[in-house]
Structures are given as structure tokens and as C-alpha cells.
N, C-alpha and C positions, 0 to 999 in steps of 0.2 A: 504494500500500500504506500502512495508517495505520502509524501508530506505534505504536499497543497490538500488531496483528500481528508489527514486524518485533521487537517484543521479546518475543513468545511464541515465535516459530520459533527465536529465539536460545535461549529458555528451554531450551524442551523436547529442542531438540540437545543442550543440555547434558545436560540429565537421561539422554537416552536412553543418549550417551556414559559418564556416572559408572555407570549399573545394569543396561546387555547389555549383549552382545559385541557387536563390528561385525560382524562378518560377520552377520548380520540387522537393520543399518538400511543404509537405500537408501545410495546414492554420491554424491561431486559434490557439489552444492546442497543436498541431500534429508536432510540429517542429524538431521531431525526425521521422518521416512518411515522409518517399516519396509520390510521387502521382504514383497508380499503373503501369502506364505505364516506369516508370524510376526505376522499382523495381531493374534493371542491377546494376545501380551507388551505390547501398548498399554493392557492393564487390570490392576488392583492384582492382585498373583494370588494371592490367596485366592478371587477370584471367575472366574480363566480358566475352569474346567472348567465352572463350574454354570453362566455366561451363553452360552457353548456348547453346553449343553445345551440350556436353556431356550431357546435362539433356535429351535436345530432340532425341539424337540418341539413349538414354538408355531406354527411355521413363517413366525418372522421372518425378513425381510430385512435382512441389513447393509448397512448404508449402503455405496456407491462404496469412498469414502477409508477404511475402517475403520484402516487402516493407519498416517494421517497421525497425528500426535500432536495435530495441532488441530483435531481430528473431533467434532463439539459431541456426538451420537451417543455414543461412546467417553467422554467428558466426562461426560454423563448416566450412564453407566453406571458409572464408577468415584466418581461420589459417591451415590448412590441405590441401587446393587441391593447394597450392603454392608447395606442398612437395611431392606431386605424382609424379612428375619428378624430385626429390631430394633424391634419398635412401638415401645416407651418411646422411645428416642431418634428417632424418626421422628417421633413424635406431637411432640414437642417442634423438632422442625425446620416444621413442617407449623405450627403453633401460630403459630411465629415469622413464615413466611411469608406469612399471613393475619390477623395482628394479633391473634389470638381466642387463649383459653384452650388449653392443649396438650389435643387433644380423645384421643377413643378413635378407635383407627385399626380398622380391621376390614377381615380379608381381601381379594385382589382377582382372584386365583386360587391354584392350586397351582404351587408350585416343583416344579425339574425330577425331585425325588426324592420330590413327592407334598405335603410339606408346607405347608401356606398361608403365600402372600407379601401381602404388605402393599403390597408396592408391583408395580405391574405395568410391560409397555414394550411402547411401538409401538401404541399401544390405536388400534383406528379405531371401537368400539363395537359391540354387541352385534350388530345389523342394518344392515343396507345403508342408513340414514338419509338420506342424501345420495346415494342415489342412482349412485353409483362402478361397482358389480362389471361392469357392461357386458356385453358380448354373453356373455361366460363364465359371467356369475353369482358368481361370486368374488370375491374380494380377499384380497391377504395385506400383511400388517401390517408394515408398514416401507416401502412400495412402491406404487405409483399410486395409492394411497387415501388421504384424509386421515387420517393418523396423529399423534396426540399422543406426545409421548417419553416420557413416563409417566403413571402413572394414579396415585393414589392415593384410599381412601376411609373416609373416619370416622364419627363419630355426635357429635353435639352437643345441646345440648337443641329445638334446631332439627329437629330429626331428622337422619336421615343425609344426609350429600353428598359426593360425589365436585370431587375437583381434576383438570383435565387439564393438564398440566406441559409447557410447550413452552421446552428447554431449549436458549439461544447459551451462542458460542464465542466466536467469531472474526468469523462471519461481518457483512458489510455488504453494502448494495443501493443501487442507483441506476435499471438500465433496466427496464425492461419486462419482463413476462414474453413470452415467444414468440407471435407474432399467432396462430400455427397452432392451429387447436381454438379458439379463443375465442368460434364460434359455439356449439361442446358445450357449453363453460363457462357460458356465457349460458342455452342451454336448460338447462343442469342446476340451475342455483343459482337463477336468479332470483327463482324464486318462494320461496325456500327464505332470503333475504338479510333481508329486511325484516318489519316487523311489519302484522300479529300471526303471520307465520307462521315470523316470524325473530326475530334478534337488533338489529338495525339501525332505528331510527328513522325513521319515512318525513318526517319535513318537514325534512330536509338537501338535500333533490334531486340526492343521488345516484342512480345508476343502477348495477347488478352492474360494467360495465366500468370504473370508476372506481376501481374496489378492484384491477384488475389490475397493482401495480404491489406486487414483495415489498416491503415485511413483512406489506404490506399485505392480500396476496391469502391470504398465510396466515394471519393473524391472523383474518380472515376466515370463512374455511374451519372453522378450529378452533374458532372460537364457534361457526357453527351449530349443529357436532356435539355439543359442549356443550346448546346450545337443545335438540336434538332427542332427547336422551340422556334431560334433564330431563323431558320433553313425556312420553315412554316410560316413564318412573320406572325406567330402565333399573337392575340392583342395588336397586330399591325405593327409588334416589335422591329427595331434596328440591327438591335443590341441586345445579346443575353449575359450577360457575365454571374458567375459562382463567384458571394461573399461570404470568406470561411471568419465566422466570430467567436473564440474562445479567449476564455483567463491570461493572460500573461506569467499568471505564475503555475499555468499548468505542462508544464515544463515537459511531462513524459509525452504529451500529447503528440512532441514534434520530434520523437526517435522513429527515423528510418528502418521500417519494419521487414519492409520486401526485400528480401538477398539482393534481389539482380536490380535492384537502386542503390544500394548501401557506397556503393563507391562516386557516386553522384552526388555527394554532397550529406550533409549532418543534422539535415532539416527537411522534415518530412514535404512538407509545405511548399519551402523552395523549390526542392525537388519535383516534385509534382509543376507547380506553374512552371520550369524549365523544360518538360517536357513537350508543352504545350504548342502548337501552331502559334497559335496567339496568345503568348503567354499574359496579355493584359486584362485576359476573358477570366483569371482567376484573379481574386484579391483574397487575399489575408489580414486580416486586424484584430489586434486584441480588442476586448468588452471596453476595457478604461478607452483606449484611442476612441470609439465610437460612440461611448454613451457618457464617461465624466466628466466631460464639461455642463452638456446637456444636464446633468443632473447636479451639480454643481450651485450653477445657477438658474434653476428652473423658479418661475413664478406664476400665479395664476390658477389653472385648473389643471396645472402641472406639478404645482408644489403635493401633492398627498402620495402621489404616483411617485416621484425624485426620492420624498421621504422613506418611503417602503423599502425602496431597491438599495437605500444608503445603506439601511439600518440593516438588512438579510443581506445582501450581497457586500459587505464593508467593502471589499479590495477595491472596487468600482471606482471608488472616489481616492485612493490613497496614492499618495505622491509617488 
């Protein structure tokens, strides 16, 4: 267990302990754990009722752990779906996390009472791109589909473009993914990896299995659909770029895991966008880069939201 984790399960014990009751966080060990039924109270609750709604009328899936306090999931959603009915401060969050001018943000669907959100979640994209729904024809969003944790999309003088937001926690990686299926995985993607029909650069001499190894395989994943989003002009997009947003001090997050990358560089991250055709189609940023100022000085019908994420997320705002 690293270190940044066993001081977030301390964190968040704390937290859960000073603002419910116990009798709905787990027992024993788990004092960062809800009891699954009170999964709701793991989010700011101005937003419990509407991101319940919105999951069931979109017909997302919650994550496993929705319950756990260090649910990157849950995370994504108490700092972002506050701002789906905030362009101004979004655009200016979105600005910061892209280096570019605070742009014009533009719908991405309806919230659960009809109104247009700006920012959306679980997006797997309009069409089967990749190839997923399988013998059902289906897919639901949060769930054996490649799913980005949010969506957002604006206008620039560039024209419009969409960010797909793949938002850490906690999490770290080391083994493999599961041998089992990784002939489907091969048939499905392969052709779908590289250029010109992918994201990925053919004179690295990789092969699709190469990438089977997390962050990797998702980081992966999530660019295609990007690629293929763009290809589509899916929303009448330009531009699709993957914005990867984790902790800064989650240090193990960016150990190169895949063998046949390891000599590529010391950062998983790097590595990954040097891969790339167009390597500006990924971005990278820690949580602080993109949300501590924003929360810093927030005021208004912003100040209750800033306050939450200070107090459960401290690192956010620390120098």
C-alpha cells in the first residue's frame, strides 16, 4: 500500500466520522466505507438527489465501490457534476486544464430535470465505435464499455471540441490485465490501435498486446474512442483530446507497467502521449493544477461546493 493511500483512508475516516452518523459507515477496518445502502452520502449533497437521478435516467452504472470514500468515480462526481450547471466556472476550470483561453463551454446533454448540462459522465460515445455492444447490441455507460468519466465540450476559435476526462484517485497498477478474452481484445482493437486508423504510431513496433498492461490498456482504449469520436465529428466535434486528472502525490500511478514500454521512458503518462500520432490529443494534469485555484478563490454559489472539496480532498489546495 503506498503512502498517499494509507493517508487518504486515514483522511477520509476522519471526514466520514466528523459529518454522519456511524451507524452508516462500515465497521472494523472500513471506516472510510459506507454500508452499501448509504452509498448516496459519499457525495456533496446538494448533488445526492440529481446524480441519482441522472445515473438512472441515463442508465449509468455505479461503479463496485460507490460506497468507499476513495472511489475515483465518486471523486469525479463531487468535483465536476457541481459545475454542469456552472459554465462560467467550468469554462475556467477546462481553460486551466488545457493551457488555452477559458473557452465557451456548450451543452453535453440534459440534466435529470430536462435542463442542459455542460458537463456529462460515463460517456462511451454516440455509436458502438469500438466495437463493444456484442452479441446484445448494447452497452451501458459505466460498464463493459469503454467509458470516459466525463465529457465535456466547448467552442474555440478552432471550432468546437470535446475533452474526454479520465478521472484517478487512489488507484495504482502493476500486473496484467486477465489472459482470459485477450484473443477478443486483439480481434476487436487491433485494427482500431494504430495509424491511420488509430491513435498510435506505427514505427514503435508495438503490437495491440503490449498495451495490455493498466494504465496502459486504458489509456488506450480511451484514445481510440476519442480518435473515432473525432473521425465521426461526433456533437459536430473538431477536436477530441483525453484529459488524464489525478493527485500529484499519487506517485505509483505513473510506474511504467508494460515490459515492452519500460525502456521508453519513467512515466507512464509520458510514455503513453509519446506514443501518440498527435501526441497533443492527450493531456495530463494533476487535480491541484486544475481545480486549486478554482477552489481557492471561489465565491458565490460556488463557495459551499470549494468548501467540501477543501475540507475531504485537503491536498487540492496545498502548496
Amino acid at each position: 500500500m503506498s503512502e498517499f493511500i494509507r493517508r487518504e483512508r486515514l483522511a477520509q475516516g476522519a471526514f466520514f466520522a466528523k459529518h454522519l452518523p456511524r451507524e452508516v459507515i462500515g465497521h472494523g477496518q472500513s471506516d472510510y466505507r459506507l454500508l452499501p445502502q448509504h452509498k448516496a452520502l459519499n457525495l456533496f449533497a446538494p448533488i445526492r438527489e440529481q446524480a441519482t437521478a441522472y445515473f438512472r435516467a441515463c442508465g449509468i452504472s455505479w461503479h463496485q465501490h460507490a460506497n468507499h470514500a476513495l472511489s475515483s468515480q465518486v471523486s469525479c462526481i463531487n468535483f465536476l457534476m457541481p459545475l454542469a450547471t456552472q459554465p462560467a466556472l467550468l469554462s475556467r476550470v477546462i481553460g486551466k486544464a488545457l493551457g488555452i483561453a477559458p473557452p465557451a463551454m456548450l451543452p453535453v446533454e440534459s440534466g435529470p430535470d430536462g435542463s442542459p448540462w455542460f458537463v456529462g459522465f460515463e460517456w462511451i460515445g454516440c455509436e458502438d465505435y469500438l466495437t463493444e455492444a456484442g452479441r446484445s447490441g448494447t452497452r451501458t455507460r459505466g460498464a463493459n464499455a469503454t467509458s470516459a468519466d466525463a465529457i465535456v465540450r466547448f467552442e474555440t476559435a478552432g471550432g468546437i471540441e470535446t475533452a474526454l476526462i479520465e478521472w484517478k484517485y487512489t488507484e495504482s497498477y502493476g500486473a496484467p490485465i486477465p489472459t482470459r478474452g485477450n484473443d477478443v481484445r486483439v480481434a476487436r482493437y487491433k485494427d482500431l490501435a494504430f495509424a491511420p486508423n488509430g491513435p498510435v504510431r506505427t514505427d514503435t513496433g508495438l503490437t495491440i498486446s503490449d498495451f495490455f498492461w493498466e494504465p496502459f490498456y486504458q489509456l488506450l482504449r480511451q484514445q481510440m474512442l476519442a480518435f473515432r469520436m473525432q473521425a465521426a465529428s461526433e456533437h459536430h466535434t473538431t477536436r477530441v483530446r483525453v484529459l488524464h486528472v489525478a493527485p500529484s502525490a499519487n506517485l505509483a500511478l505513473h510506474n511504467v507497467t508494460a515490459p515492452a514500454l519500460q525502456h521508453r521512458g519513467s512515466d507512464a503518462f509520458d510514455v503513453f502521449r509519446g506514443l501518440l500520432v498527435r501526441p497533443d490529443d492527450f493531456v495530463s494534469r494533476s487535480t491541484e493544477a486544475v481545480f486549486g485555484e478554482a477552489l481557492s478563490d471561489a465565491v458565490g454559489d460556488s463557495l459551499a461546493w470549494a468548501a467540501y472539496l477543501r475540507e475531504r480532498y485537503q491536498w487540492v489546495c496545498r502548496d
